[in-house]
Each structure stands twice: as structure tokens, then as C-alpha cells.
DRENDREN-7804 format. One line per 5 residues: number of its first residue (from 1); for each residue x, y, z of C-alpha. Coordinates in Angstrom, 2 decimals. Layout:
<sites>
NUM	X:Y:Z; ... .
</sites>
This chain:
<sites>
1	78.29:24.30:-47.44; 75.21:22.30:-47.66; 71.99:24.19:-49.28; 68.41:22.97:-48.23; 64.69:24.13:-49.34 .
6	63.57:26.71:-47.79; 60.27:26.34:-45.47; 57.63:27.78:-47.38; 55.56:30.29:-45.31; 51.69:30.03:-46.19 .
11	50.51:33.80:-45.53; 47.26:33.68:-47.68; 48.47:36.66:-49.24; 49.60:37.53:-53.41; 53.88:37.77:-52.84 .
16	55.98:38.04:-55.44; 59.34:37.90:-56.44; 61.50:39.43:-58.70; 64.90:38.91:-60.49; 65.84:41.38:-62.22 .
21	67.08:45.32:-62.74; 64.79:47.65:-61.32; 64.23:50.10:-63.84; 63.06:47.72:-65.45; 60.04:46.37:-63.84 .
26	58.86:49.96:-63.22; 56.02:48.63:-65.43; 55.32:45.61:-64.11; 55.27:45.88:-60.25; 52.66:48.05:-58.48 .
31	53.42:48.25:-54.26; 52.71:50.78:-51.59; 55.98:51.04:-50.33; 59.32:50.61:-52.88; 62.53:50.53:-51.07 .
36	65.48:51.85:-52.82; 69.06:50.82:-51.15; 70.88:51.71:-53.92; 75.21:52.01:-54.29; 77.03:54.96:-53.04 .
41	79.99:54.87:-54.50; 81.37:53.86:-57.90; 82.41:50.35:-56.96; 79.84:47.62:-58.38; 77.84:45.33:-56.05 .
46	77.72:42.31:-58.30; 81.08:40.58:-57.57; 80.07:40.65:-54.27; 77.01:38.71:-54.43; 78.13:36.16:-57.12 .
51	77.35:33.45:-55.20; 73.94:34.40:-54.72; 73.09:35.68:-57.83; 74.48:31.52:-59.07; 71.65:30.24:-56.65 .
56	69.45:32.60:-58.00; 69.40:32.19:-61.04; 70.46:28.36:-60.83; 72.15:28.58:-64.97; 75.93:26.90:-64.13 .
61	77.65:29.81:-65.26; 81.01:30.15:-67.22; 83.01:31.27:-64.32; 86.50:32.98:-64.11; 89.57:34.23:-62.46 .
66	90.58:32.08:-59.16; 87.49:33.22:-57.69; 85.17:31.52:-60.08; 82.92:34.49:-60.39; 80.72:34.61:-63.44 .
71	80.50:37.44:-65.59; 78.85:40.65:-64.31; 79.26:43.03:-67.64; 75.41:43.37:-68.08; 74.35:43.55:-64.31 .
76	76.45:47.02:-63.62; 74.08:49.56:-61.73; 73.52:52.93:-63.17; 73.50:53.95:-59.49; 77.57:53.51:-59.47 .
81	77.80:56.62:-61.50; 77.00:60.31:-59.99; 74.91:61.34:-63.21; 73.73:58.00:-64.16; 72.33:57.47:-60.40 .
86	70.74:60.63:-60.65; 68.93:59.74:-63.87; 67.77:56.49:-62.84; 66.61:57.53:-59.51; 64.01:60.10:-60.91 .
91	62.83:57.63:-63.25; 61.93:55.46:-60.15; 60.15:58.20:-58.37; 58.38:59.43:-61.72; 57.13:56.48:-63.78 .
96	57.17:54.19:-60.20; 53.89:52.78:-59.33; 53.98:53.45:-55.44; 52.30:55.32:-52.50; 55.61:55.33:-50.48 .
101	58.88:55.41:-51.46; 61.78:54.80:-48.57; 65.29:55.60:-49.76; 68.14:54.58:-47.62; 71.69:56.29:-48.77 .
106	74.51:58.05:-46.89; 75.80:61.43:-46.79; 79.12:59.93:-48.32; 77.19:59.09:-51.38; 78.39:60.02:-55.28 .
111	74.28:61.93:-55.62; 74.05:64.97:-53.50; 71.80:65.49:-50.91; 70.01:68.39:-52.34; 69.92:66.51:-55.93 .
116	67.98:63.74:-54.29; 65.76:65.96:-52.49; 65.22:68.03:-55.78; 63.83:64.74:-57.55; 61.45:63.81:-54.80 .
121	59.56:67.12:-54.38; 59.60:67.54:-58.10; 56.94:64.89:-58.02; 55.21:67.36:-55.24; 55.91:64.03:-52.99 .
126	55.55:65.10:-49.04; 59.17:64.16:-48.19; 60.60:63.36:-44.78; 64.56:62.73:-44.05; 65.49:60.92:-40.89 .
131	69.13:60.57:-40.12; 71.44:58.78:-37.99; 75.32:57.92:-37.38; 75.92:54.34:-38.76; 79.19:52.45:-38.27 .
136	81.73:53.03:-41.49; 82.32:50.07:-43.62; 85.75:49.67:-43.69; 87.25:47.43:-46.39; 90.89:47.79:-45.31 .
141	93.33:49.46:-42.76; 93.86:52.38:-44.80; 90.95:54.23:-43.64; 92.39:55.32:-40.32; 92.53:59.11:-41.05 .
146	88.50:58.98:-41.52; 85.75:59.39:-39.62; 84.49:56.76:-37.37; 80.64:56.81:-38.36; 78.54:58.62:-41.47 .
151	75.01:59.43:-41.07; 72.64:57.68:-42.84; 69.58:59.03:-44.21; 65.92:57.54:-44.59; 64.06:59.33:-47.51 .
156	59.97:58.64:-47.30; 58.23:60.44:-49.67; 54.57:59.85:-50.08; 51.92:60.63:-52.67 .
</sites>
């Protein structure tokens, strides 16, 4: 593997860039469109992306386990648990500083439909859901006796 610097696009325009969870920076980032793309399930998303979280962050982590993965005890989503997911996800669309707010999830996902939903209008956000059949993800063989494809669902809700 052989990592170069990126070419810097020029666009004349204020970006920024964040590292970091984002309930926290619900007071520090203002946009007109947040995108939420959040877990659906109760497996964590950090071991996954250990590699690029090293680049990153560039810190030489202690690493561990044949693997080498670094430690991911205080980046665990509150979106990998059904209650905890629900929590956090109204505290985005409450205290979030946005005029559009696109949520991508699946209808396999651990926060119901209707629960979702409920937090978006109780902002009196005009909410639109757009669905279509998406290719399962299938981590091993096992998965034979389920369905091919699972429908997943924009959320926009705008102020």
C-alpha cells in the first residue's frame, strides 16, 4: 500500500472538516443539509474502519489482537442500541442547526419506522420518505433463508 497527498481542490468556498462524534458538534456546525447514515443493527462500525480512523487521526496507536486494530471502547455509537439510537437521533433533529435533514436507514433497522417518523414531525419538520429495494449485505453464507433485497428509505425533513 503506498499513501500519497491528496490533490487539494481550490473551490473558493468555507469547507470544513470534522473528526469527531456527532452529537457532539451539534453546537459547533451549522449546514443546510445534515446527512445521517447511521448503524442498523447492534454490531459497531469502528473495527471496520480502523485503518482509516489510524490515517485519520495519524496518533500510532497501541494496537491489538492479530489484526492490529486499536482500541475502539470510546468510539461505540449510541445508534447500535434500539433506545439509545432513538435518543440520539431526536437530539440531532432537535438541537441540530439545519434546514434539511436526509436520513438514510433500512426497514431492517433496530429504530422503528414509525419511531423515526414520530421524532421528525415532532419538530413540525415537512417530512418526505422515499424508498427503494437495495441489495442485502451479506457477511456470510448463512443468510440463505433471507430475503434477497431490503428497502431502503430516504428521510428529508425540512424546516
Amino acid at each position: 500500500m503506498y499513501l500519497r497527498t491528496p490533490e487539494i481542490i481550490l473551490n473558493e468556498q468555507e469547507n470544513m472538516c470534522y473528526l469527531g462524534d456527532s452529537l457532539s458538534l451539534l453546537d459547533k456546525v451549522e449546514a443546510d443539509i445534515f446527512y445521517l447514515d447511521p448503524p442498523y443493527n447492534q454490531r459497531q462500525y469502528a473495527p471496520n474502519y480502523h485503518l482509516l480512523e489510524t490515517i485519520a487521526r495519524y496518533d500510532n496507536p497501541q494496537i491489538k489482537g492479530v489484526s492490529g486494530m486499536r482500541d475502539y471502547q470510546q468510539q461505540k455509537s449510541t445508534f447500535c442500541n434500539a433506545q439509545a439510537a432513538l435518543v440520539s437521533l431526536e437530539k440531532i433533529v432537535q438541537q441540530g442547526k439545519y434546514q434539511h435533514l436526509l436520513l438514510s436507514y433500512n426497514d431492517e433497522g433496530i429504530m422503528p419506522e414509525a419511531e423515526i417518523l414520530g421524532i421528525l414531525r415532532s419538530q413540525q419538520l415537512h417530512v418526505e420518505v422515499v424508498d427503494f429495494d437495495y441489495l442485502r449485505f451479506k457477511s456470510n453464507s448463512k443468510g440463505s433463508n433471507q430475503k434477497k433485497f431490503i428497502k431502503e428509505k430516504l428521510y428529508l425533513a425540512s424546516k
